[in-house]
Backbone as numpy.savetxt, mean C-alpha at the origin, in Angstrom:
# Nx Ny Nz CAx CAy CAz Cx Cy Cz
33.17 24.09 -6.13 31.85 23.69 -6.55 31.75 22.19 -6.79
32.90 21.54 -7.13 32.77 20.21 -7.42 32.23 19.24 -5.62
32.88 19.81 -4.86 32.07 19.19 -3.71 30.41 19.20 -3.82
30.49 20.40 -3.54 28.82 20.83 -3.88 28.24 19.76 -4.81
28.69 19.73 -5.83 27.83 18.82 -7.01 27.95 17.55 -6.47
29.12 17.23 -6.10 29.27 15.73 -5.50 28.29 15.66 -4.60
27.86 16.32 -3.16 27.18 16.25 -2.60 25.89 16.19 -2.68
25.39 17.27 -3.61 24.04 17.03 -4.24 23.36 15.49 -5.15
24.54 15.11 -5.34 24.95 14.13 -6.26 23.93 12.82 -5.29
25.00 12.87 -4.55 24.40 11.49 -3.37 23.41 12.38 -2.81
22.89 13.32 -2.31 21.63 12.90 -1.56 20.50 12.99 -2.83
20.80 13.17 -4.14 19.71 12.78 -5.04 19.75 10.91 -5.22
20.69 10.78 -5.13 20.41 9.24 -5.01 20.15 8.42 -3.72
20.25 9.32 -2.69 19.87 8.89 -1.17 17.73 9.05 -1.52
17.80 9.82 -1.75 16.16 10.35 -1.99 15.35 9.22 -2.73
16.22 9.12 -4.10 15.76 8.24 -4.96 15.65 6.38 -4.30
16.42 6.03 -3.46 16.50 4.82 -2.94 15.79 4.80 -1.52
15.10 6.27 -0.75 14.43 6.26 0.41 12.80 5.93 -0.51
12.48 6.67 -1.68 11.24 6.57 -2.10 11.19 4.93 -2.68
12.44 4.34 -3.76 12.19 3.22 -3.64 11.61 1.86 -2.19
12.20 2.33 -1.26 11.69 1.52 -0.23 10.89 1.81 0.72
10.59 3.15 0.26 9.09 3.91 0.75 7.96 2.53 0.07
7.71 2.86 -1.23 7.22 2.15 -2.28 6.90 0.60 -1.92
8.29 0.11 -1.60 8.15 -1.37 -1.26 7.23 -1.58 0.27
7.55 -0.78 1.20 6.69 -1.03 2.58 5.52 -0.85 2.08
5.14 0.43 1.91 3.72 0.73 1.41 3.15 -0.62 1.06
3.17 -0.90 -0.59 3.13 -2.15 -1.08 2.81 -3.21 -0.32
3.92 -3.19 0.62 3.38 -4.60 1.83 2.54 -4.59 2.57
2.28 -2.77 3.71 1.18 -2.95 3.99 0.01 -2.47 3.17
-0.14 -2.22 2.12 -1.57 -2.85 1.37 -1.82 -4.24 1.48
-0.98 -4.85 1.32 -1.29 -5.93 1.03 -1.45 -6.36 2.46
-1.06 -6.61 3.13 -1.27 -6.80 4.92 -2.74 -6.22 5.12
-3.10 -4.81 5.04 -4.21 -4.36 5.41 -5.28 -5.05 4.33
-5.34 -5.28 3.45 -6.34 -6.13 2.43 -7.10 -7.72 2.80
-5.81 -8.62 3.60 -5.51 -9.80 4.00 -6.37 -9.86 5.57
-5.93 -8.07 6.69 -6.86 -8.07 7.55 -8.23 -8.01 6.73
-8.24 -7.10 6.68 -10.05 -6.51 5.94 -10.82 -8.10 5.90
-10.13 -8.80 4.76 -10.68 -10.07 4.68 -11.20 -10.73 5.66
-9.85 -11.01 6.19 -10.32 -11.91 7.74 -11.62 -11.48 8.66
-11.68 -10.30 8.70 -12.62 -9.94 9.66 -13.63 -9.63 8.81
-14.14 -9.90 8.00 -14.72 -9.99 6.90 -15.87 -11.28 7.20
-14.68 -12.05 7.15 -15.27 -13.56 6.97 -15.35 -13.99 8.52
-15.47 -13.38 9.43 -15.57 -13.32 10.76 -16.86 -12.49 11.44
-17.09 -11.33 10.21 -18.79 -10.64 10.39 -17.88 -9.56 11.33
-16.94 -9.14 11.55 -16.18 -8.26 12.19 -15.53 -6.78 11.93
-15.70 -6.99 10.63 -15.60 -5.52 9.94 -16.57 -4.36 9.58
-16.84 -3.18 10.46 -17.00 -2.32 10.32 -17.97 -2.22 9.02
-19.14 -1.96 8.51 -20.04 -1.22 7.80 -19.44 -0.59 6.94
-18.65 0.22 7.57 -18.27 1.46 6.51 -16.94 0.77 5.28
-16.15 0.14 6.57 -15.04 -0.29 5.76 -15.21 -1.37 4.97
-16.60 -2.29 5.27 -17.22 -3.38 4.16 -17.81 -2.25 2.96
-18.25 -1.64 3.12 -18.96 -0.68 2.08 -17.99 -0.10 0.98
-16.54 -0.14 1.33 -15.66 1.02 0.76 -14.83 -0.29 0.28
-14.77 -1.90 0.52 -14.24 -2.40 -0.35 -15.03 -3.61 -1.08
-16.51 -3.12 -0.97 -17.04 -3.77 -2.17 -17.28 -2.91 -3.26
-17.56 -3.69 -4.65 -17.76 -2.84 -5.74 -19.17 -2.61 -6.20
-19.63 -1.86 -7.16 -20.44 -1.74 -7.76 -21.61 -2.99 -8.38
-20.88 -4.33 -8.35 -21.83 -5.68 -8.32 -22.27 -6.04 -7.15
-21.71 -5.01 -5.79 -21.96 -5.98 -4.95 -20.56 -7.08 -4.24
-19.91 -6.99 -5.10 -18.57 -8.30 -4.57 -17.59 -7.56 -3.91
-17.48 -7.88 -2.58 -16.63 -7.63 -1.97 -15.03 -8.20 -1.87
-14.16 -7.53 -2.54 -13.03 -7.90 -2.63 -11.67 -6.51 -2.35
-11.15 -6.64 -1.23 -10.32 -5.50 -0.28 -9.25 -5.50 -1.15
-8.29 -6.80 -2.04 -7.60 -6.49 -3.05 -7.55 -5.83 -4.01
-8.41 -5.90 -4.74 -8.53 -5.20 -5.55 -9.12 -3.54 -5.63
-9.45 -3.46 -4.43 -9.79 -1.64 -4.42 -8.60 -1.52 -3.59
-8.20 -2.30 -3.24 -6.23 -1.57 -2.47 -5.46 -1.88 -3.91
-6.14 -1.94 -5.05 -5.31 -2.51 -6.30 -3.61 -3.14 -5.54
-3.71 -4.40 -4.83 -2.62 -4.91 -4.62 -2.70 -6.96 -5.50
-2.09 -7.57 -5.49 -1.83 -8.66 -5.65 -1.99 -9.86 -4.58
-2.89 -10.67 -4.23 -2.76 -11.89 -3.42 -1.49 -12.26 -3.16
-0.93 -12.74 -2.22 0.24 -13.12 -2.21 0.38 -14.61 -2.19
């Protein structure tokens, strides 16, 4: 049984370090897809729907902050 446990052992920490860098890509492309949005934004190039879904309730359109990511 001690294999067994050993084994279980590492792929709980294989799991735990695939979701950590799950986490980190994700993360990046938010932030990548936020940075497009913009651009084509300020180009008159973006889609209706997808201008609609990252402005807010004043009116201000800002793709960061409804991707709740950070400017880089």
């Amino acid at each position: 049984m001690s294999e067994l446990a050993e084994l279980l052992k590492q792929k709980a920490e294989i799991e735990a370090k695939i979701e950590k860098v799950k986490a980190v890509e994700i993360d990046k492309m938010k932030l990548n897809f936020a940075e497009l949005a913009t651009q084509l934004r300020e180009l008159n190039a973006l889609p209706d729907t997808l201008s609609t879904l990252f402005t807010d309730k004043a009116g201000t359109f800002n793709a960061y902050r409804t991707m709740k990511v950070k400017k880089a």
